[in-house]
C-alpha positions in Angstrom: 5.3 20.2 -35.8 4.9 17.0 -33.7 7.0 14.7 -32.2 6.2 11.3 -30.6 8.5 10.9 -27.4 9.3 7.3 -25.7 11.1 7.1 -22.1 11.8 3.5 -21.8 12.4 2.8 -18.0 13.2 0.1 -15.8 9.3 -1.1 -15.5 7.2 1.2 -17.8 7.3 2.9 -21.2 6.3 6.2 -20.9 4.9 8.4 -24.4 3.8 11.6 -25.4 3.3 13.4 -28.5 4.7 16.6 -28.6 2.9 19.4 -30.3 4.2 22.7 -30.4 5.5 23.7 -27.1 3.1 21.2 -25.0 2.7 17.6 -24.7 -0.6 15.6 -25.8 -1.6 12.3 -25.1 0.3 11.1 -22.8 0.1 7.5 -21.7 2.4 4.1 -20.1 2.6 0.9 -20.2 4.6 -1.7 -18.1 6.9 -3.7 -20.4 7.3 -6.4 -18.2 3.3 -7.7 -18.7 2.9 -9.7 -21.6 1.3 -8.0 -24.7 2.5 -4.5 -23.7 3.8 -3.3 -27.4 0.5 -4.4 -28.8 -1.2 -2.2 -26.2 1.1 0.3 -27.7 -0.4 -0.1 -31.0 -3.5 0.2 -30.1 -3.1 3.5 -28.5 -1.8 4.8 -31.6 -4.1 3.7 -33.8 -5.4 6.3 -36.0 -3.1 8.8 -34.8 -1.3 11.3 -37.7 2.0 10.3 -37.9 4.3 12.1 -36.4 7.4 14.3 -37.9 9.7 12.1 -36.2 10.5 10.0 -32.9 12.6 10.5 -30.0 13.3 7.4 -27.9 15.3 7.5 -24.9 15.8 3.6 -23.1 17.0 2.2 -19.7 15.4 -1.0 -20.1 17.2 -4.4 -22.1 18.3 -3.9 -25.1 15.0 -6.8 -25.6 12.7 -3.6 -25.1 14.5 -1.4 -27.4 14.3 -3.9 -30.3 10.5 -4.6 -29.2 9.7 -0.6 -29.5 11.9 -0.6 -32.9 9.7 -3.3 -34.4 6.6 -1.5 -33.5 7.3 1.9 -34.1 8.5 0.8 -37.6 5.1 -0.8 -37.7 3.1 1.8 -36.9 4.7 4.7 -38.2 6.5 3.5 -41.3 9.0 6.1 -42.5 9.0 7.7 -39.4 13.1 8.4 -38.7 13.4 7.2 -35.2 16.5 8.8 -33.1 17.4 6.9 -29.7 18.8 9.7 -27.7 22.3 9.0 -25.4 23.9 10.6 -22.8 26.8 13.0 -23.6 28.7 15.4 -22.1 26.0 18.1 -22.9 22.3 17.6 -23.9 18.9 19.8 -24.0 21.4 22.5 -22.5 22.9 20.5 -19.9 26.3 19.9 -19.0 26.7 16.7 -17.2 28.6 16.7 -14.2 30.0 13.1 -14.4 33.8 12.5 -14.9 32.8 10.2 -17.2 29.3 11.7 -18.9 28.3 8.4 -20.9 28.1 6.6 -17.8 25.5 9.3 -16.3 22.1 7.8 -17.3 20.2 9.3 -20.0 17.3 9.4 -18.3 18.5 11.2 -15.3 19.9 13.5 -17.9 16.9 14.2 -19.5 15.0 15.2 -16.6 17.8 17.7 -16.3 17.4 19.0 -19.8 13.4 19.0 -19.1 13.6 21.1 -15.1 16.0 23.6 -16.9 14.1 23.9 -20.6 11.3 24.7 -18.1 13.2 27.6 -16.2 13.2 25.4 -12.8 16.8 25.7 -12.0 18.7 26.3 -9.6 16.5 22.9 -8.7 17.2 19.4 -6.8 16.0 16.6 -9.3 14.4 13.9 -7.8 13.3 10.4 -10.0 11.3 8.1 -7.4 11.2 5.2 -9.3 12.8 1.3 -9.4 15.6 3.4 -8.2 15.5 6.6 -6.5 18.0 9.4 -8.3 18.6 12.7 -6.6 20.8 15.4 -8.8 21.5 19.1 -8.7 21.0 21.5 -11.2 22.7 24.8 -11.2 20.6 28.2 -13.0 23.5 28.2 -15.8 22.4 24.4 -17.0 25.4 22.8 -15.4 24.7 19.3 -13.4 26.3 19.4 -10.0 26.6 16.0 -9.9 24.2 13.6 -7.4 23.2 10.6 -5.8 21.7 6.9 -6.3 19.9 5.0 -3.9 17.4 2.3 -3.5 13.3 3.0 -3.9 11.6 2.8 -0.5 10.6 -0.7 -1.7 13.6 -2.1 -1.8 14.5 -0.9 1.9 11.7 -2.2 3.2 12.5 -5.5 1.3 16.3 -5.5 2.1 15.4 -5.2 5.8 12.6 -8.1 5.1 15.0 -10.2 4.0 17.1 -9.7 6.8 15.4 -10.3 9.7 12.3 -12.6 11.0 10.4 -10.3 10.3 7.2 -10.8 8.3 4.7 -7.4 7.6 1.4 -8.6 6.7 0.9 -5.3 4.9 2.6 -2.7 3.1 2.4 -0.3 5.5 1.3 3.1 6.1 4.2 6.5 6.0 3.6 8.1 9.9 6.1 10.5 11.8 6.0 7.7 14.1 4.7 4.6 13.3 2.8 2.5 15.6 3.1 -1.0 14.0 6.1 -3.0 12.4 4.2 -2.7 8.8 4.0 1.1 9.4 7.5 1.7 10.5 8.8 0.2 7.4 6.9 2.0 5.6 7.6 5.3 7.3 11.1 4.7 7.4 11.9 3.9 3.9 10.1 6.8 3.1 11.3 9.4 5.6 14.8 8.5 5.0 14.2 9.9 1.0 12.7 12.7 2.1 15.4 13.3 4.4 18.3 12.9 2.1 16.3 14.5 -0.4 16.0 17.9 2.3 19.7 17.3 3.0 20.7 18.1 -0.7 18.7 20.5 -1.4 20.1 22.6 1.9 23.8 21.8 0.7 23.0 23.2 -3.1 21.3 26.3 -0.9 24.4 26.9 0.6 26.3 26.6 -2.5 24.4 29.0 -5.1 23.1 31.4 -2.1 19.1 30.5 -2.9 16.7 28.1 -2.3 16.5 25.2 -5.1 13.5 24.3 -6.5 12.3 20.4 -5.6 11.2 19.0 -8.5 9.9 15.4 -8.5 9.1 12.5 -10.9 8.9 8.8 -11.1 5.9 6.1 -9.7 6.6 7.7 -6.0 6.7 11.3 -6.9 3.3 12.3 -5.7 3.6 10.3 -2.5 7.0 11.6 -1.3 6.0 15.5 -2.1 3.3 15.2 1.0 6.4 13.6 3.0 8.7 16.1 2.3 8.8 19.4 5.1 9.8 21.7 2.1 7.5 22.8 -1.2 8.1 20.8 -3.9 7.1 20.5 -7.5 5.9 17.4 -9.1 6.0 16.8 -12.8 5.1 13.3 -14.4 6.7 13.7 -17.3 9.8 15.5 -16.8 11.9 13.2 -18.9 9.9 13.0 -21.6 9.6 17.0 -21.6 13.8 16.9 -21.8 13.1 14.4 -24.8 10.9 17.2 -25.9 13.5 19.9 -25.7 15.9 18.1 -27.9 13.9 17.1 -30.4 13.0 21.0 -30.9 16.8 22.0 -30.4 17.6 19.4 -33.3 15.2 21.0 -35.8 15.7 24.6 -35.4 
């Protein structure tokens, strides 16, 4: 049984092909470079069809009609379902008031930490934006936080002074240049909120949470951070994964 998987983002569209209970060539592509769906194509050339495709999208609805049109291309006949956010999915419970307005992306890396046996676990997407959510052992979503990407910090505090960094800086305890304290502060503040919820869900449930980390800045904030935590790339597209299968039991 196999399953092609799409996680449409704010810059990139991520893809894997799910066979059996692991994921197989995996690949990305920025949507905002000209050409990107036809790059698409190409990486699927030649590739079996699959039994059907699981979409999830945060980008324009532009994107969404782009992947459509391509998908339909190369996979004719292949039923395509976008996935949504809802009150529960992949075995979550969302924790929103409102659940539809929870993204379905952060809900899917929810669905992918706890089809993976991860929770009790503090989510983390470092990406365009950086997400922080926790995840109780019994699938519910505790609710969490949104704030900006180390980039935009360091931009926002750009913009705002006279500042002018001739570089993009280097992440130190304590830096010893402007470049390098922007850097190192953006950074160090994630890491610190991130610690900060992951010692308030401790204190909640009574153990420690797994960290689990994804998005662009994943790798590079898991050597910032002064507690172990686990990095997996494709976490949303392995809660894509664990829908698809709950759909066709």
């Amino acid at each position: 049984m196999s399953f092609l998987l799409l996680d449409a983002g704010n810059t990139r569209v991520k893809w894997a092909f799910a066979e059996g209970a692991d994921l197989a060539r995996t690949g990305a592509v920025a949507h905002v470079d000209a050409g990107w769906d036809e790059r698409l194509a190409d990486a699927w050339r030649g590739v079996a069809a699959p039994r059907s495709i699981w979409l999830a999208n945060v980008a324009t609805g532009a994107v969404l009609a782009t992947l459509r049109e391509r998908l339909a291309t190369s996979f004719p006949g292949v039923p395509t379902h976008v996935v949504a956010s809802a009150a529960v999915l992949g075995g979550v419970r969302s924790g929103y008031d409102e659940p539809l307005r929870l993204g379905v992306d952060r809900l899917l890396a929810l669905a992918g930490a706890h089809a993976a046996g991860l929770a009790p676990a503090i989510v983390v997407g470092v990406g365009t934006a950086t997400t922080i959510d926790a995840l109780l052992a019994d699938g519910r979503h505790r609710g969490g936080l949104i704030l900006p990407s180390a980039d935009a910090m360091r931009t926002a505090v750009v913009a705002g002074t006279q500042v002018r960094p001739a570089h993009a800086g280097e992440v130190h305890a304590f830096a010893r240049s402007t470049e390098d304290a922007l850097a190192s502060g953006a950074w160090i503040a994630l890491a610190a909120t991130v610690e900060r919820s992951a010692t308030t869900l401790a204190r909640e449930v009574g153990v420690t949470p797994m960290i689990v980390l994804h998005g662009g800045g994943a790798a590079l904030l898991a050597r910032i951070l002064e507690c172990k935590a686990l990095v997996r790339e494709h976490l949303v597209l392995e809660g894509l994964a664990a829908v698809a299968r709950s759909a066709v039991r």
